[in-house]
N, C-alpha and C positions, 0 to 999 in steps of 0.2 A: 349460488354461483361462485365458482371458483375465483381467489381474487389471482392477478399475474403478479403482486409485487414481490420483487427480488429480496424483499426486507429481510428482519435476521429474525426468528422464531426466539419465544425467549429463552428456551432452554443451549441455546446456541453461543460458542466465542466468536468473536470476529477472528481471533487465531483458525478455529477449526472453518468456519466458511471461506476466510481468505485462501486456506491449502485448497479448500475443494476447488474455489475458482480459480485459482491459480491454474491446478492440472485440470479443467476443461479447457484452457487455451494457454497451454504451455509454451507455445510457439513466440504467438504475441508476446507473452508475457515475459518472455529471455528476454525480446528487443527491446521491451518498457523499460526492466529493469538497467541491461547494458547503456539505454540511455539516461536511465536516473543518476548512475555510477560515474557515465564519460566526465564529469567534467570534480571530480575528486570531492574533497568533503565539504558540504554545504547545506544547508536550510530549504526541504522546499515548501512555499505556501500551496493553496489549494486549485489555484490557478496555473501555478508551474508546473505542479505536478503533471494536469490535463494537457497543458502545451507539448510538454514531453512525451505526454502518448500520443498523441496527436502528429508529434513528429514522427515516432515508433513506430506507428501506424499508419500506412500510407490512404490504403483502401479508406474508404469512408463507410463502404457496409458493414466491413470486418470491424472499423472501429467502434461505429455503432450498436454490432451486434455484441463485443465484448462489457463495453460501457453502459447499456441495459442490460445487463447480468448482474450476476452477485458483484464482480469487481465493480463495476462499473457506482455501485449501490456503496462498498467500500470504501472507496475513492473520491465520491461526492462526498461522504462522511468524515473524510480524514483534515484535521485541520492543519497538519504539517508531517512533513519526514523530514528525517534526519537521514545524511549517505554519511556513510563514511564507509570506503567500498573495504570488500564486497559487502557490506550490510546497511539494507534502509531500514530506520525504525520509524514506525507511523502512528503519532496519535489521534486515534479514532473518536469520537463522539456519536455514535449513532441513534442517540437520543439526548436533550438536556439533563444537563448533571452526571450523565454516565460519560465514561471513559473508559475507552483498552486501549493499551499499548502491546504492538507486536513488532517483532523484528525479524525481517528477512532478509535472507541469504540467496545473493541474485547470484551462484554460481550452479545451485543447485534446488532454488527456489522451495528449502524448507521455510518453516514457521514456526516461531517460538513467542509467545507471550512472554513480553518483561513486564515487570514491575512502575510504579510510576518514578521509583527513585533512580532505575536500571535507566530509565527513558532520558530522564533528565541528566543523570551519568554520561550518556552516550551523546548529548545534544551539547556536554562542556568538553566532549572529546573534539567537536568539532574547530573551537579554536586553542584548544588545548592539550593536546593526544597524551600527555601523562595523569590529567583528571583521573 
């Protein structure tokens, strides 16, 4: 029997599945991001984050239906982002002791995997944009 979860294969980045989920719901995923950005550079926890889609996303089936997907599997996994627009960068944990760090560009909603030192970089840009 086939299993449904959206999880990540181990051969898999969360860089490379966050792009694929991204462009299966591109649409959504502008508004997510424009509203992770609206409010300029800041911290968000993993609750904020969902709030935010939540607001992004009016419908409740569309929201659901992105949120069990891959994103949605990403997003539960992420224990904080960093905005500082146009770029969120999001630390992932999708299992104990593992971590990625990827950074996206909500203009154009590429992907790019940073480093862990890159992450923490951009996380002291937040209160201090010459870091």
């Amino acid at each position: 029997m086939a299993s449904n979860n959206p999880g990540l294969k181990r051969t898999e980045s969360i860089a490379d599945t966050m792009l694929e989920a991204l462009k299966k719901s591109r649409y959504h995923m502008k508004r997510c991001f424009a509203k992770y950005i609206e409010k300029g550079r800041r911290t968000l926890k993993l609750l904020q984050l969902m709030d935010e889609t939540a607001k992004a996303i009016d419908d409740v089936t569309e929201r659901n239906q992105v949120l069990e997907g891959l994103l949605g599997y990403i997003l539960c996994s992420t224990q904080e982002a960093v905005v500082i627009p146009p770029h969120v960068a999001f630390a992932v944990r999708p299992n104990p002791g593992s971590w990625e760090f990827v950074k996206v560009n909500s203009d154009d909603l590429t992907v790019d995997p940073i480093t862990t030192a890159d992450y923490l970089k951009f996380k002291e840009m937040v209160y201090d944009e010459k870091w």
